[in-house]
PyMOL Python script that loads the backbone (N, CA, C, O; Angstrom):
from pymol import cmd

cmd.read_pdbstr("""\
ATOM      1  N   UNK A   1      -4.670 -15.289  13.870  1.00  0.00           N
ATOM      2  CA  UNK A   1      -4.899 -13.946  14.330  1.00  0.00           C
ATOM      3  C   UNK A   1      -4.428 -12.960  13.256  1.00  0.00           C
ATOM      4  O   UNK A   1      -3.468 -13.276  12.553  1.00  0.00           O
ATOM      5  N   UNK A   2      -5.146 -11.596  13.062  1.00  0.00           N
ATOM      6  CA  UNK A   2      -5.108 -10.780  12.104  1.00  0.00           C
ATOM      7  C   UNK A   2      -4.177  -9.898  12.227  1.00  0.00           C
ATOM      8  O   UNK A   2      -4.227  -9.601  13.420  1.00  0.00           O
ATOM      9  N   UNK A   3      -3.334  -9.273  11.729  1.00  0.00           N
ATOM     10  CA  UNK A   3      -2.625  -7.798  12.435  1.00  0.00           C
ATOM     11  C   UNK A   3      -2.760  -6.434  11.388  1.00  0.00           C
ATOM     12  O   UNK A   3      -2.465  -6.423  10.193  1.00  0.00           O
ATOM     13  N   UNK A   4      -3.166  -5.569  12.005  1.00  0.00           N
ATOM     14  CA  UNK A   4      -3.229  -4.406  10.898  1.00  0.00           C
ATOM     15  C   UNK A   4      -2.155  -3.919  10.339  1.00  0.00           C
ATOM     16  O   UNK A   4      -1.879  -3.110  11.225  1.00  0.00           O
ATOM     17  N   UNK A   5      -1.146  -3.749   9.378  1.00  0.00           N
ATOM     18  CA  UNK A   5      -0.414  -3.577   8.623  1.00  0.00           C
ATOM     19  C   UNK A   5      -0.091  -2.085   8.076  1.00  0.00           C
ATOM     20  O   UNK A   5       1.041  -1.664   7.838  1.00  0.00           O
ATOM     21  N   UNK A   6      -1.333  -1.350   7.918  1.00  0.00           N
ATOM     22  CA  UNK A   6      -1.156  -0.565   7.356  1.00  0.00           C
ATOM     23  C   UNK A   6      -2.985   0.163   6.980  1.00  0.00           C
ATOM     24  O   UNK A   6      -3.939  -0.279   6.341  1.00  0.00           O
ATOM     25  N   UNK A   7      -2.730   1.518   7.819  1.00  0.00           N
ATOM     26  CA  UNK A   7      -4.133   2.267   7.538  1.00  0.00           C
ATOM     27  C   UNK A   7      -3.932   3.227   6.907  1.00  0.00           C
ATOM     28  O   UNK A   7      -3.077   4.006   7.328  1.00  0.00           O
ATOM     29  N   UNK A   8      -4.619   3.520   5.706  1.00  0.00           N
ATOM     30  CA  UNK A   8      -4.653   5.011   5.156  1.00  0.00           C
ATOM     31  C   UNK A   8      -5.976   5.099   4.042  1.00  0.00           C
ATOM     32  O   UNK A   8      -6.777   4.247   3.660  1.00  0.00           O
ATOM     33  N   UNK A   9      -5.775   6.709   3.687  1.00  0.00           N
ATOM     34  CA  UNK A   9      -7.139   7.436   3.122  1.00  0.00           C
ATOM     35  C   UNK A   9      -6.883   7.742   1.842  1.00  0.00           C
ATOM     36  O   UNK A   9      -7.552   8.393   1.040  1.00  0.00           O
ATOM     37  N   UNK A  10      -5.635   7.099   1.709  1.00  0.00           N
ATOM     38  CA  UNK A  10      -4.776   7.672  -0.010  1.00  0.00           C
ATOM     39  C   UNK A  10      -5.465   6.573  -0.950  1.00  0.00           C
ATOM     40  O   UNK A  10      -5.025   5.466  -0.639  1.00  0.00           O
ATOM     41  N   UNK A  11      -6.285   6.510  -1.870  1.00  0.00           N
ATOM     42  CA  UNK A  11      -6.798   5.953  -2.652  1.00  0.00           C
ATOM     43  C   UNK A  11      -5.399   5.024  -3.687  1.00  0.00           C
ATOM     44  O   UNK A  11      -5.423   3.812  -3.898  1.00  0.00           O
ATOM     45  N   UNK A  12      -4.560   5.756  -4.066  1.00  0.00           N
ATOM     46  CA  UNK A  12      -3.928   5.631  -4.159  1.00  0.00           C
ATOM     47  C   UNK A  12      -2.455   4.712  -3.671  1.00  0.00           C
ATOM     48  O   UNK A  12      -1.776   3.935  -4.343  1.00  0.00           O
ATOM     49  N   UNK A  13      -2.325   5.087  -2.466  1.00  0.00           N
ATOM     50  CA  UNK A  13      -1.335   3.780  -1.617  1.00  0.00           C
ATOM     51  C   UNK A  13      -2.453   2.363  -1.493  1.00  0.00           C
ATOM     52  O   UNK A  13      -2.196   1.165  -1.610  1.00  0.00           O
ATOM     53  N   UNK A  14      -3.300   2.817  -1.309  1.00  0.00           N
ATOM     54  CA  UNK A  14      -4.430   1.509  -1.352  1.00  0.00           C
ATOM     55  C   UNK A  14      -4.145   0.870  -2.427  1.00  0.00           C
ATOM     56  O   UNK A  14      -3.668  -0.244  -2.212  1.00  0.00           O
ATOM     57  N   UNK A  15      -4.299   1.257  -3.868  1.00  0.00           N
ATOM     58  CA  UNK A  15      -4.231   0.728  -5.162  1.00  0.00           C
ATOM     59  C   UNK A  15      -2.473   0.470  -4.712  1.00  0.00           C
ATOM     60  O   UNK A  15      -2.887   0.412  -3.554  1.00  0.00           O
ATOM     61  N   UNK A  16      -1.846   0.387  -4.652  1.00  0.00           N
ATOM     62  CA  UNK A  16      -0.344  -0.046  -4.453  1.00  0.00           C
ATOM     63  C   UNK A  16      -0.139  -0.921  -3.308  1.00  0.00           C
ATOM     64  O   UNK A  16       0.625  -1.879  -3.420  1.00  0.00           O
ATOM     65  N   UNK A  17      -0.688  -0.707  -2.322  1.00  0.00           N
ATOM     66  CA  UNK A  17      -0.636  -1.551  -1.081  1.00  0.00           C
ATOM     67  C   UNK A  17      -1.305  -2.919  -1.705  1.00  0.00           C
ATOM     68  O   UNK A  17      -0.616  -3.932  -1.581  1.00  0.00           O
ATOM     69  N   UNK A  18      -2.502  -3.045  -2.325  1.00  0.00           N
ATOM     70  CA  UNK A  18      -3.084  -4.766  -3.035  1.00  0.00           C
ATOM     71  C   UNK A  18      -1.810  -5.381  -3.689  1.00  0.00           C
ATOM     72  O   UNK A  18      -1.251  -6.300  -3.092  1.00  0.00           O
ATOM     73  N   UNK A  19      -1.294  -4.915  -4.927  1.00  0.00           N
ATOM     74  CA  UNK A  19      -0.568  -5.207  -5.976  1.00  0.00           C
ATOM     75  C   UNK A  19       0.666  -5.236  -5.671  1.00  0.00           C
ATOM     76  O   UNK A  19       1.544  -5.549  -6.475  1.00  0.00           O
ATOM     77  N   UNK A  20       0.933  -4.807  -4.078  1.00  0.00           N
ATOM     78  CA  UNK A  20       2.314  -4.986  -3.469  1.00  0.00           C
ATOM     79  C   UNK A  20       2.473  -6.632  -2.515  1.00  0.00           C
ATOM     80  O   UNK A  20       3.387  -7.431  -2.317  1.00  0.00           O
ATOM     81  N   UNK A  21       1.144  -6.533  -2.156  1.00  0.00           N
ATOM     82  CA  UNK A  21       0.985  -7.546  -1.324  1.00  0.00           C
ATOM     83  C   UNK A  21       0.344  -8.795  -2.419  1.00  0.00           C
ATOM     84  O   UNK A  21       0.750  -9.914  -2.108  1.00  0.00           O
ATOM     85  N   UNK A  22      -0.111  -8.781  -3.014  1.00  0.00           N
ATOM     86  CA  UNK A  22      -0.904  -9.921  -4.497  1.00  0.00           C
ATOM     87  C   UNK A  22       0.373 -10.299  -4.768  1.00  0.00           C
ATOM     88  O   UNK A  22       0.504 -11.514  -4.616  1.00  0.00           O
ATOM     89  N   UNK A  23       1.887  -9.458  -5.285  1.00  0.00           N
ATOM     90  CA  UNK A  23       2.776  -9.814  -6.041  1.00  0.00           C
ATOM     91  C   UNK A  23       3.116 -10.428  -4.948  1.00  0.00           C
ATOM     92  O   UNK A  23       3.439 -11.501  -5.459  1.00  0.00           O
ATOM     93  N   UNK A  24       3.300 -10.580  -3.771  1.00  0.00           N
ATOM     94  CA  UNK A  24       4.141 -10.973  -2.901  1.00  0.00           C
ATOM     95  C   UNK A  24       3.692 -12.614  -2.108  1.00  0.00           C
ATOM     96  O   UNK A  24       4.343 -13.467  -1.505  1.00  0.00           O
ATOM     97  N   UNK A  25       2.617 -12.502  -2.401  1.00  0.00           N
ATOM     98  CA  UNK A  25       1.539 -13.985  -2.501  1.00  0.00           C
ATOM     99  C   UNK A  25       0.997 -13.577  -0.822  1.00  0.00           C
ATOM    100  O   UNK A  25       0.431 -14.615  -0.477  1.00  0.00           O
ATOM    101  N   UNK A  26       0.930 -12.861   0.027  1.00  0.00           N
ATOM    102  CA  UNK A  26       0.821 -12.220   0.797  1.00  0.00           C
ATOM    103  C   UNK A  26      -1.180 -12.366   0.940  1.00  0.00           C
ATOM    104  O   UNK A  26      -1.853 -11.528   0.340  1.00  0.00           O
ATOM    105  N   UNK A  27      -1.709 -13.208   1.565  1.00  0.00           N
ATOM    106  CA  UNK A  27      -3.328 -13.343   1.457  1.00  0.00           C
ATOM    107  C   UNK A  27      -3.599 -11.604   2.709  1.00  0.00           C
ATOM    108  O   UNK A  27      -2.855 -11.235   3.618  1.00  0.00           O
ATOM    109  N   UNK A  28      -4.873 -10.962   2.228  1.00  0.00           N
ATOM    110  CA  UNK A  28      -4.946  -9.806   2.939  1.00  0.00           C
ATOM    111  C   UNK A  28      -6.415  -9.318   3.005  1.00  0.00           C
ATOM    112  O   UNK A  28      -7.213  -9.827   2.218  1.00  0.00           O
ATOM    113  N   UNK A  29      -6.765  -8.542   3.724  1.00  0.00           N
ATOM    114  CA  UNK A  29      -8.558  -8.345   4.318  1.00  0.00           C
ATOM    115  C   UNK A  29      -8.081  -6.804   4.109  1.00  0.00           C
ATOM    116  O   UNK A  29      -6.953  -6.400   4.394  1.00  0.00           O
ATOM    117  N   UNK A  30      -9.232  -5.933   3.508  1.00  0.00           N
ATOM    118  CA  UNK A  30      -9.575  -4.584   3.818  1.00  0.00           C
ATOM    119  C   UNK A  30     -10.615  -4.155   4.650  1.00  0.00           C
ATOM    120  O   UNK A  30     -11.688  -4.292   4.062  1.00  0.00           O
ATOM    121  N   UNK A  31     -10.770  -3.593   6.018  1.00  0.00           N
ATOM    122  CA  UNK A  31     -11.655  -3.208   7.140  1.00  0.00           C
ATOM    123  C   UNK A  31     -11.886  -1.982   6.479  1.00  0.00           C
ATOM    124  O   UNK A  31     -10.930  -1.443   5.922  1.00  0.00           O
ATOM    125  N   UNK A  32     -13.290  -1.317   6.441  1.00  0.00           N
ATOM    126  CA  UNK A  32     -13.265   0.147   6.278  1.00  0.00           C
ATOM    127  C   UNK A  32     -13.952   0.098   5.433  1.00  0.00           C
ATOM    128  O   UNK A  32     -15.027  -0.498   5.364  1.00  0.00           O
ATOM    129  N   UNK A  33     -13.346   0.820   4.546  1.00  0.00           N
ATOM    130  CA  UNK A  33     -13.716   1.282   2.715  1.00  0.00           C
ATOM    131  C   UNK A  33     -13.404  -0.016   2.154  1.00  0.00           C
ATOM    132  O   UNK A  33     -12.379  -0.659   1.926  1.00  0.00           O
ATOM    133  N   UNK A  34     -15.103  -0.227   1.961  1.00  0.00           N
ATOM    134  CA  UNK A  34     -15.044  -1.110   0.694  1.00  0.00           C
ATOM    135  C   UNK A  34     -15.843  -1.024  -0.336  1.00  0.00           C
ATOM    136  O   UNK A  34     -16.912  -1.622  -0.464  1.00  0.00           O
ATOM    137  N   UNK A  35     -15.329  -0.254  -1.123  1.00  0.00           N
ATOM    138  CA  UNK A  35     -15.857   0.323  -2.072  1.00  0.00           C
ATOM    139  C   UNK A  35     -17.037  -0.294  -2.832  1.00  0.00           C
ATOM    140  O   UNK A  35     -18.221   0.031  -2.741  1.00  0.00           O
ATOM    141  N   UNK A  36     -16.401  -1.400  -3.722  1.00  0.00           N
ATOM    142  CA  UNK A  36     -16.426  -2.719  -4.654  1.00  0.00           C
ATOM    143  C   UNK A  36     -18.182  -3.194  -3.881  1.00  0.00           C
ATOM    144  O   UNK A  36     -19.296  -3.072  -4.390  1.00  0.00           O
ATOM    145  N   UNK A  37     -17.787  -3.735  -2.525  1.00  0.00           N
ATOM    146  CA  UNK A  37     -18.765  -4.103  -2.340  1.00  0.00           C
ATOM    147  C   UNK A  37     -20.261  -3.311  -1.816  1.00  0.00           C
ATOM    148  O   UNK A  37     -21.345  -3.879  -1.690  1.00  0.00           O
ATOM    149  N   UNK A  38     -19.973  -1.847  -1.557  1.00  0.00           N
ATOM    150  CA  UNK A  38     -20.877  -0.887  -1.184  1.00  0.00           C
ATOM    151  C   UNK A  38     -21.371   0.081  -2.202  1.00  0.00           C
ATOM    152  O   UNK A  38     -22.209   0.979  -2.116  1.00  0.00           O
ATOM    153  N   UNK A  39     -20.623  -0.344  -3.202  1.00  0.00           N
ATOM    154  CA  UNK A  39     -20.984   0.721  -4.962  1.00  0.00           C
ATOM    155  C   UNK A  39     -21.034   2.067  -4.343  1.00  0.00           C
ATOM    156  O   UNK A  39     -22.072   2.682  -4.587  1.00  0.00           O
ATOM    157  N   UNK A  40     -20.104   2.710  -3.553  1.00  0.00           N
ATOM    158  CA  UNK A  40     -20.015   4.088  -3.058  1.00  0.00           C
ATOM    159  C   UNK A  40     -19.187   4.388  -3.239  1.00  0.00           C
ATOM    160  O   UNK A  40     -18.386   3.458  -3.150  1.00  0.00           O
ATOM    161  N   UNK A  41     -18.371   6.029  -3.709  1.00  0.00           N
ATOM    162  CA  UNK A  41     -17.636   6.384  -4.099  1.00  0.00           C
ATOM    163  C   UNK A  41     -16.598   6.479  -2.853  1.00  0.00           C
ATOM    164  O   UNK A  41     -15.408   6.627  -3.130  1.00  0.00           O
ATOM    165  N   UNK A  42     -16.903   6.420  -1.821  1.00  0.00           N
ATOM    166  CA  UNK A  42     -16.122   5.941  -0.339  1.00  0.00           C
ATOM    167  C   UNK A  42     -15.718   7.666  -0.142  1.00  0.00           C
ATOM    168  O   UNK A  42     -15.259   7.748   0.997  1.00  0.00           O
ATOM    169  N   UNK A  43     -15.712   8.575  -0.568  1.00  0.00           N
ATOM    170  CA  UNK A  43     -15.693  10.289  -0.490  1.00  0.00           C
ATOM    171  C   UNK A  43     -16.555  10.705   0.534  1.00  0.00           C
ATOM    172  O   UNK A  43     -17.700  10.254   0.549  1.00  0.00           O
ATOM    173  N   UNK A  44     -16.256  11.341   1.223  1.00  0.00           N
ATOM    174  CA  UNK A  44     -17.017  12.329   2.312  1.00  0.00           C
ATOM    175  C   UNK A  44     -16.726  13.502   2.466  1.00  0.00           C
ATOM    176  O   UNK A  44     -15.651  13.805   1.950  1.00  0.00           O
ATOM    177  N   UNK A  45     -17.337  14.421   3.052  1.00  0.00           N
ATOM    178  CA  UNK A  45     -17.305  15.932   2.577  1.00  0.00           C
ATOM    179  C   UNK A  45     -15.959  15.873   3.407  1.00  0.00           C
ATOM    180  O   UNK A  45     -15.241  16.857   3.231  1.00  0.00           O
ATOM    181  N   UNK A  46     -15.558  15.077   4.128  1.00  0.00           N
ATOM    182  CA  UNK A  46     -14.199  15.002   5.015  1.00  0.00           C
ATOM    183  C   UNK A  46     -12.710  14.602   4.647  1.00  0.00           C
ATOM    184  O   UNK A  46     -11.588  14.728   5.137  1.00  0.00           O
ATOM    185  N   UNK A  47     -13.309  14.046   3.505  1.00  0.00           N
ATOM    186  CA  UNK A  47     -12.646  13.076   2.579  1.00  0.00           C
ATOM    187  C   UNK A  47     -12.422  11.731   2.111  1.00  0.00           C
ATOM    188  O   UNK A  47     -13.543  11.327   1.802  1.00  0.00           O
ATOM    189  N   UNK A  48     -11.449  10.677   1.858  1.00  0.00           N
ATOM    190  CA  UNK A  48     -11.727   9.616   1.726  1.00  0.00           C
ATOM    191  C   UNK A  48     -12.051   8.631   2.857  1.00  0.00           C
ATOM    192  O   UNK A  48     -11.526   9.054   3.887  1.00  0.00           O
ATOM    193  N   UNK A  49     -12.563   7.741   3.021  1.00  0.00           N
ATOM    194  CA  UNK A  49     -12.588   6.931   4.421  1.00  0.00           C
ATOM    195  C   UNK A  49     -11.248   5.790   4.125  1.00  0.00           C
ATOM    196  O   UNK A  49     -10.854   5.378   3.034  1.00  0.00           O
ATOM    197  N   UNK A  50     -10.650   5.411   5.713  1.00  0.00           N
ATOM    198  CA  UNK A  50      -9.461   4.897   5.722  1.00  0.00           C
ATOM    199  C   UNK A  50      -9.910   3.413   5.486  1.00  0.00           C
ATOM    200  O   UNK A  50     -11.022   2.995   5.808  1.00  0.00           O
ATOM    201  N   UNK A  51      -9.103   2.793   4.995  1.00  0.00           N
ATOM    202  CA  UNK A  51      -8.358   1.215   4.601  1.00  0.00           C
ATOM    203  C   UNK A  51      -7.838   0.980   5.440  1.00  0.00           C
ATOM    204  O   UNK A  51      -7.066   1.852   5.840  1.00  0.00           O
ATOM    205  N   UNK A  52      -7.909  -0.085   6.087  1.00  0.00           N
ATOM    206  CA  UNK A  52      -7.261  -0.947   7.120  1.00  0.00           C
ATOM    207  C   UNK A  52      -6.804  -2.360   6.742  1.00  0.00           C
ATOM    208  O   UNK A  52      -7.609  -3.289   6.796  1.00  0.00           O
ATOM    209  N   UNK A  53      -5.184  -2.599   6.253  1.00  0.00           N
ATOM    210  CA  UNK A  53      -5.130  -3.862   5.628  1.00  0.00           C
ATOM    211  C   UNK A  53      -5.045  -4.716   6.705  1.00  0.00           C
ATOM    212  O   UNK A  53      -4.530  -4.323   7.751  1.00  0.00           O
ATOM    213  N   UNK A  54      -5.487  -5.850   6.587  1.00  0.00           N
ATOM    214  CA  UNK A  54      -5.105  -7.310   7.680  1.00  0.00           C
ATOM    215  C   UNK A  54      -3.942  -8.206   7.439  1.00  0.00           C
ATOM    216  O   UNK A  54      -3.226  -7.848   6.504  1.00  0.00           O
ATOM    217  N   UNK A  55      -3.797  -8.653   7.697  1.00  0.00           N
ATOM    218  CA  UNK A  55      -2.739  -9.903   7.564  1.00  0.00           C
ATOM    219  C   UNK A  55      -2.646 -10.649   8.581  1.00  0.00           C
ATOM    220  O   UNK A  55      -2.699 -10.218   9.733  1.00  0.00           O
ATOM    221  N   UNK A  56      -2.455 -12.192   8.182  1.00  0.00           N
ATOM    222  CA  UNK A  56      -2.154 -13.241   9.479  1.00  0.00           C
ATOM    223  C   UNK A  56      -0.689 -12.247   9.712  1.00  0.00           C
ATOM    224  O   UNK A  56       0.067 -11.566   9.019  1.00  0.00           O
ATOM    225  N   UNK A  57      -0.874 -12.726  11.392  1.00  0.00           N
ATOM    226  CA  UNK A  57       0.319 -12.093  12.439  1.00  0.00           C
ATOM    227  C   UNK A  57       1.784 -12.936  11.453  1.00  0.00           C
ATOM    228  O   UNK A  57       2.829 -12.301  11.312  1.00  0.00           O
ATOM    229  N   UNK A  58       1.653 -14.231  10.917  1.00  0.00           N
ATOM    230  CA  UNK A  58       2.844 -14.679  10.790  1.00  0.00           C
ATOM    231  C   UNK A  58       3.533 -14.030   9.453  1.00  0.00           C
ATOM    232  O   UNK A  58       4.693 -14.291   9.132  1.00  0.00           O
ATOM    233  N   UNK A  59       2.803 -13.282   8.821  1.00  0.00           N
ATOM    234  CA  UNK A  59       3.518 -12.622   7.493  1.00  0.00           C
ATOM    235  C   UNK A  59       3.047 -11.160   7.946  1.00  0.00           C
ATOM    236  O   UNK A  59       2.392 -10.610   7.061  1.00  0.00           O
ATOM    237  N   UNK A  60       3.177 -10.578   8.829  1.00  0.00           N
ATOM    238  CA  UNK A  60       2.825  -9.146   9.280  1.00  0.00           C
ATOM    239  C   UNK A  60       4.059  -8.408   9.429  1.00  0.00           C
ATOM    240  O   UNK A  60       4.124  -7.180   9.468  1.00  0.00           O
ATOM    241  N   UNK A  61       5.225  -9.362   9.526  1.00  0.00           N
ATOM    242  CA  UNK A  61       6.396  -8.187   9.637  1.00  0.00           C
ATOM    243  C   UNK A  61       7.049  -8.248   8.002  1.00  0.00           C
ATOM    244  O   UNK A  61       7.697  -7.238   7.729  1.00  0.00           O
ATOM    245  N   UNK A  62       6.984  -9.068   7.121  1.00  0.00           N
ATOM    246  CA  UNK A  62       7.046  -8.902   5.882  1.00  0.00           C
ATOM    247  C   UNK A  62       6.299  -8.332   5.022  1.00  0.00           C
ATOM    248  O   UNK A  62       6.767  -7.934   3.955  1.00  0.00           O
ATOM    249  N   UNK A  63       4.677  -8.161   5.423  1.00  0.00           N
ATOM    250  CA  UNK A  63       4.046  -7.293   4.905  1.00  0.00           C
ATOM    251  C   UNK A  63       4.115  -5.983   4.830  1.00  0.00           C
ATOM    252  O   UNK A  63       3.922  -5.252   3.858  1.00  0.00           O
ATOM    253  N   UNK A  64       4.518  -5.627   6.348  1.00  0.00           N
ATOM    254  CA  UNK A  64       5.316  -4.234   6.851  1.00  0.00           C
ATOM    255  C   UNK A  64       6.504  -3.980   6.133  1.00  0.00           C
ATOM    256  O   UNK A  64       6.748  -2.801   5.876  1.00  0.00           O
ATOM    257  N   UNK A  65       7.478  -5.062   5.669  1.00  0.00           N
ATOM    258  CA  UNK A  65       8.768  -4.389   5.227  1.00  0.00           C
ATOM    259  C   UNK A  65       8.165  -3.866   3.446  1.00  0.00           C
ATOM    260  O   UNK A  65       8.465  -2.906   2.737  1.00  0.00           O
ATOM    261  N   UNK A  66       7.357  -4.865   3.281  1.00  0.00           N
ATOM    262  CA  UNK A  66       6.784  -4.527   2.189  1.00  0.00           C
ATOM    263  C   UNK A  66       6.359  -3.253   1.823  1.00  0.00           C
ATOM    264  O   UNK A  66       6.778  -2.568   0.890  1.00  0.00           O
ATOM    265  N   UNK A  67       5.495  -2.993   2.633  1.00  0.00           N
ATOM    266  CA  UNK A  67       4.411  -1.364   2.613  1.00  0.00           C
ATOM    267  C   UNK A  67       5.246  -0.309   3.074  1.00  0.00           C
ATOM    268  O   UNK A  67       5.059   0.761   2.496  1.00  0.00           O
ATOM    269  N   UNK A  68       6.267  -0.327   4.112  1.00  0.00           N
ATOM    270  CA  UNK A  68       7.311   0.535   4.366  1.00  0.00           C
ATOM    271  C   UNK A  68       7.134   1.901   3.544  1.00  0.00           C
ATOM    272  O   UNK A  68       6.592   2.984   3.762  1.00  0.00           O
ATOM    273  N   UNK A  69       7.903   1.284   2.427  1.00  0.00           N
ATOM    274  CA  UNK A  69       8.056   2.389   1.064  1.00  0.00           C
ATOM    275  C   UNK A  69       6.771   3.756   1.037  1.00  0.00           C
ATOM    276  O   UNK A  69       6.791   4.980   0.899  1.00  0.00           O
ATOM    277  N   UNK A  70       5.681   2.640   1.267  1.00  0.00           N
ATOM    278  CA  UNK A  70       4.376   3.158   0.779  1.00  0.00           C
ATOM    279  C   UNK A  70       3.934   4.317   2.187  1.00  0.00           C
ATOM    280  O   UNK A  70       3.054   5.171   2.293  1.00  0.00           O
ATOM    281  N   UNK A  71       4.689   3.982   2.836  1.00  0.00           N
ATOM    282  CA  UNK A  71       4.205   4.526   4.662  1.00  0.00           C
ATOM    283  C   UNK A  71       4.806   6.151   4.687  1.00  0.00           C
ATOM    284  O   UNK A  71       4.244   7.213   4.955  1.00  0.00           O
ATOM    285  N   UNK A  72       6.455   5.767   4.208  1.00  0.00           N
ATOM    286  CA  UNK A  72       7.417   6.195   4.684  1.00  0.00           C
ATOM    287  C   UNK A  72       8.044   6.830   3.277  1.00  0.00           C
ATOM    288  O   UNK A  72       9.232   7.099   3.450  1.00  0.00           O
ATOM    289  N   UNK A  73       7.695   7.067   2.264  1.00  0.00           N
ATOM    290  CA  UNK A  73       8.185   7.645   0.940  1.00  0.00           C
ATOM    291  C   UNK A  73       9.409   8.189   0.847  1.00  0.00           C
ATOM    292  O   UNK A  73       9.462   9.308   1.356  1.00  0.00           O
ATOM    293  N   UNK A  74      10.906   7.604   0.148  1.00  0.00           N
ATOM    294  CA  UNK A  74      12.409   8.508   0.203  1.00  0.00           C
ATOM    295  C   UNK A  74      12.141   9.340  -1.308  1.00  0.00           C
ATOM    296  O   UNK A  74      11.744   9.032  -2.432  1.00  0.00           O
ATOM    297  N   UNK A  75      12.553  10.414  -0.695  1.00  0.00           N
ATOM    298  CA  UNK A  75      13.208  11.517  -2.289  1.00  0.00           C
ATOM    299  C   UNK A  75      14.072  10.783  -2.988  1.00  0.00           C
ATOM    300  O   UNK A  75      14.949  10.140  -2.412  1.00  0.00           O
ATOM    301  N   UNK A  76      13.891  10.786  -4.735  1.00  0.00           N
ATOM    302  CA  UNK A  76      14.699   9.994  -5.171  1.00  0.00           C
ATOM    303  C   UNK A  76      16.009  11.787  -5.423  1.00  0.00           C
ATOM    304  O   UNK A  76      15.602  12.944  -5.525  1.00  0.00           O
ATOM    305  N   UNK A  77      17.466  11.326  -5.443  1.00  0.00           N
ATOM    306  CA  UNK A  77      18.211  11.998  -5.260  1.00  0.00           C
ATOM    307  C   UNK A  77      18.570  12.812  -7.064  1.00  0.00           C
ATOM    308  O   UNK A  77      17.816  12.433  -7.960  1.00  0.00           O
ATOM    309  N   UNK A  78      19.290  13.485  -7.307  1.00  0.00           N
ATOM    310  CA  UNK A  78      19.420  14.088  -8.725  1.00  0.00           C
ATOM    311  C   UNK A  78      20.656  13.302  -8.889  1.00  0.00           C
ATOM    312  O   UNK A  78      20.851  13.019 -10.072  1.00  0.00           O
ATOM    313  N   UNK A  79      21.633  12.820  -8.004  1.00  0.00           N
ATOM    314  CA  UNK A  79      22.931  11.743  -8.576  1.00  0.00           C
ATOM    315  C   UNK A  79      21.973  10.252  -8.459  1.00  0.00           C
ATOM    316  O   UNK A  79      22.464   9.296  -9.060  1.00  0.00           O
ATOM    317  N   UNK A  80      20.855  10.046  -7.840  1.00  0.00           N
ATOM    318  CA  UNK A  80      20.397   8.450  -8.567  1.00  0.00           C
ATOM    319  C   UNK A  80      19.683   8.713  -9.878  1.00  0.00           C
ATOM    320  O   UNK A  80      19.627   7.909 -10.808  1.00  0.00           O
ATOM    321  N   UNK A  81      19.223   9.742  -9.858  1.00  0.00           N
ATOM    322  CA  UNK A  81      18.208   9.800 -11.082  1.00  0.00           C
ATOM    323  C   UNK A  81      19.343   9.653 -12.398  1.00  0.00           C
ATOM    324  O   UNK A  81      19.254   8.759 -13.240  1.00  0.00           O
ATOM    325  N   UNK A  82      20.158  10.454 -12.396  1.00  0.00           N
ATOM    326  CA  UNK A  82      21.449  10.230 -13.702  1.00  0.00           C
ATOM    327  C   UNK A  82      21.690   9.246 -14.065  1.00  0.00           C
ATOM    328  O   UNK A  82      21.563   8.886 -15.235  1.00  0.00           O
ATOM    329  N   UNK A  83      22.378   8.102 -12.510  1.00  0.00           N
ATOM    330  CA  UNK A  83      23.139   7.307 -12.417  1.00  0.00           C
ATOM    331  C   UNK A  83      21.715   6.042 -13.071  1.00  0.00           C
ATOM    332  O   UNK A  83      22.005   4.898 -13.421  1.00  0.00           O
ATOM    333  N   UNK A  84      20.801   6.390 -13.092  1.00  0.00           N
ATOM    334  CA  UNK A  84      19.386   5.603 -13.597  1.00  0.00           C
ATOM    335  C   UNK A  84      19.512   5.619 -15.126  1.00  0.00           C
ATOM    336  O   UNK A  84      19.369   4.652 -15.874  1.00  0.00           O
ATOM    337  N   UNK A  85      19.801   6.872 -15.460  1.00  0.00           N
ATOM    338  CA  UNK A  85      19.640   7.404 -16.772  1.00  0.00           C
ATOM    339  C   UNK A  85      20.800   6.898 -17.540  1.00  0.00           C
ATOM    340  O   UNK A  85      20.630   6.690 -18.741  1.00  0.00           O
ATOM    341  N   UNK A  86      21.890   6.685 -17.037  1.00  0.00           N
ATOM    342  CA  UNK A  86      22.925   6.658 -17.727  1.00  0.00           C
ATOM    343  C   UNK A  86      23.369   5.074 -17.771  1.00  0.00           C
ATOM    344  O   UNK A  86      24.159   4.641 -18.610  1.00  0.00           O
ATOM    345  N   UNK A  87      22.770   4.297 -16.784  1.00  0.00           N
ATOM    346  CA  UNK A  87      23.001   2.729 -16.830  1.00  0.00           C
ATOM    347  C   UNK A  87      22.429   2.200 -18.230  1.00  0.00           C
ATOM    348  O   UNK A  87      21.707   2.935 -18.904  1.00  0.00           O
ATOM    349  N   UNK A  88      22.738   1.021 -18.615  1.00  0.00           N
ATOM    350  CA  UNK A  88      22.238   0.082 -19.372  1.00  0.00           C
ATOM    351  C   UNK A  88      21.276  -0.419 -18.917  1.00  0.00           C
ATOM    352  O   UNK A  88      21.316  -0.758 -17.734  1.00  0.00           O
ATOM    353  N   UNK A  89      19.852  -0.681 -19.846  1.00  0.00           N
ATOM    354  CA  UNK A  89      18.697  -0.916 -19.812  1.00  0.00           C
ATOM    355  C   UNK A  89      18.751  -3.100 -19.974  1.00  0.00           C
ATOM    356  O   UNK A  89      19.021  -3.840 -20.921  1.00  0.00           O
ATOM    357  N   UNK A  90      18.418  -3.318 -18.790  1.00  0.00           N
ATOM    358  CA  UNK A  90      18.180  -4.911 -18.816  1.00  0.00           C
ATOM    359  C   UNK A  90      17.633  -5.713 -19.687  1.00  0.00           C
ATOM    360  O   UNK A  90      17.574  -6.922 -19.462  1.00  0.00           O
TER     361      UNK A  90
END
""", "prot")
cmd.dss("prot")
cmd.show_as("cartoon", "prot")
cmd.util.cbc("prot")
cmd.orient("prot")
């Protein structure tokens, strides 16, 4: 069984939502906009049309902790950004 994970119109979280879930070995279906296979720019005078990712139910709450970030976006702070700047590079 499939579970939806995560819907949106951001072209953008889309391009991050694949490469979040690919790195993660995470197998996944897009409902909706599919671009690739419809050679359409997926744009409407309304705007973009939404992405609907799938996932088997049994990796759906790891896929979620995954996309979180992408859902739910934190301000990065001006004491992490320093404390970034000022660490040693790995």
């Amino acid at each position: 069984m499939l579970e939806r994970v995560l819907e949106t119109s951001d072209p953008f979280v889309v391009t991050l939502a694949k490469g979040t879930l690919e790195d993660a070995g995470i197998e996944f279906g897009i409902e909706g906009d599919d671009t690739d296979e419809r050679n359409l720019s997926a744009v409407t005078p309304a705007g973009a049309l939404p992405s609907k990712f799938l996932v088997a139910a049994d990796f759906a709450g790891r896929a979620r902790e995954l996309l979180d970030p992408l859902i739910h976006p934190q301000a990065i702070s001006e004491e992490d950004l320093s404390a970034e700047a000022e660490s040693p590079e790995a």
